[in-house]
C-alpha positions in Angstrom: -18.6 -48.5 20.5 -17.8 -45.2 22.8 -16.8 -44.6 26.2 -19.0 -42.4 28.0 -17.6 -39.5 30.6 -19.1 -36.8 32.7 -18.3 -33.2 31.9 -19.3 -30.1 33.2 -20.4 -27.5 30.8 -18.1 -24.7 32.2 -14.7 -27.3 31.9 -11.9 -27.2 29.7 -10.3 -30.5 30.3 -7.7 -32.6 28.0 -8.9 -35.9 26.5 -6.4 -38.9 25.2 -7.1 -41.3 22.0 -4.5 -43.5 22.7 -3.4 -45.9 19.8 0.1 -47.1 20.8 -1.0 -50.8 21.3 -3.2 -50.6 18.5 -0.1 -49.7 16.5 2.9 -52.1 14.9 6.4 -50.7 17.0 7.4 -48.9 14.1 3.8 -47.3 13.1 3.3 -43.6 13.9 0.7 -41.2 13.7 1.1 -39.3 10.6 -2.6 -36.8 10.8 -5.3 -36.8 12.7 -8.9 -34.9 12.3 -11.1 -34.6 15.3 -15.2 -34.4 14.6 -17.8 -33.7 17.6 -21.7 -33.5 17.4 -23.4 -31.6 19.5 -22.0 -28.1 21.0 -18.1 -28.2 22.2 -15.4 -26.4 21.4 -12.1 -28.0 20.0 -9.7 -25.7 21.5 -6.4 -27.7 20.0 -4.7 -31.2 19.8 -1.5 -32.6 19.7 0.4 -36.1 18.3 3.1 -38.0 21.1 4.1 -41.5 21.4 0.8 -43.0 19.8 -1.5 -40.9 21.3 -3.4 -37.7 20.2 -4.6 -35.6 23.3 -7.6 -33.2 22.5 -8.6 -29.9 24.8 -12.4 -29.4 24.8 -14.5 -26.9 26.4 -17.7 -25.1 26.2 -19.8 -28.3 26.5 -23.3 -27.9 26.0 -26.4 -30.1 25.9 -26.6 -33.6 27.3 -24.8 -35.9 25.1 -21.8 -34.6 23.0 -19.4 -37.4 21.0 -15.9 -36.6 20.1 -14.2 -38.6 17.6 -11.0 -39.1 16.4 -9.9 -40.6 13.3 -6.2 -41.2 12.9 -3.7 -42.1 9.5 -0.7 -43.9 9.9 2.9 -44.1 8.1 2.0 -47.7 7.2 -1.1 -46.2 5.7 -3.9 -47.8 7.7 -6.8 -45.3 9.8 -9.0 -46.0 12.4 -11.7 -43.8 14.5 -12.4 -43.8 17.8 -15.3 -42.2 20.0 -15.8 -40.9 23.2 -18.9 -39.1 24.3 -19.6 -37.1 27.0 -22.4 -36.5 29.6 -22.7 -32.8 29.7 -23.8 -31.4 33.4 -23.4 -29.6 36.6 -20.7 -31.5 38.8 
């Protein structure tokens, strides 16, 4: 299941997957790989404290999904979704 956000088409806005109460306390994020359908533009992403931030812009269309999928040190991944509503705000 995704969350679903409003975006306008000329943003470039930062988005959070957050893991770190998914995570055991001594877990971390060793890689990530962020994946979109639709039209945006994955302008770069970062790992801190459990959570990888994404910065998106050039949205365009009507629906656009961003997904994250994550790899721990304990060895276990997971994915998670957002998608966003693409229009004038």
């Amino acid at each position: 299941m995704s969350t679903a956000y409003r975006i306008d088409p000329d943003a470039t806005l930062d988005w959070a997957f957050d893991w770190s109460a998914w995570m055991a306390e001594s877990e971390t994020i060793t890689g990530h790989t962020i994946t979109t359908t639709g039209t945006v533009t994955v302008d770069s992403s970062s790992v801190s404290a459990g959570a990888v931030t994404v910065w998106l812009s050039g949205a365009a269309g009507s629906r656009v999904q961003v997904t994250c999928r994550i790899v721990t040190n304990q060895g276990r991944t997971d994915d998670r979704t957002l998608t966003l509503l693409v229009g004038e705000r």
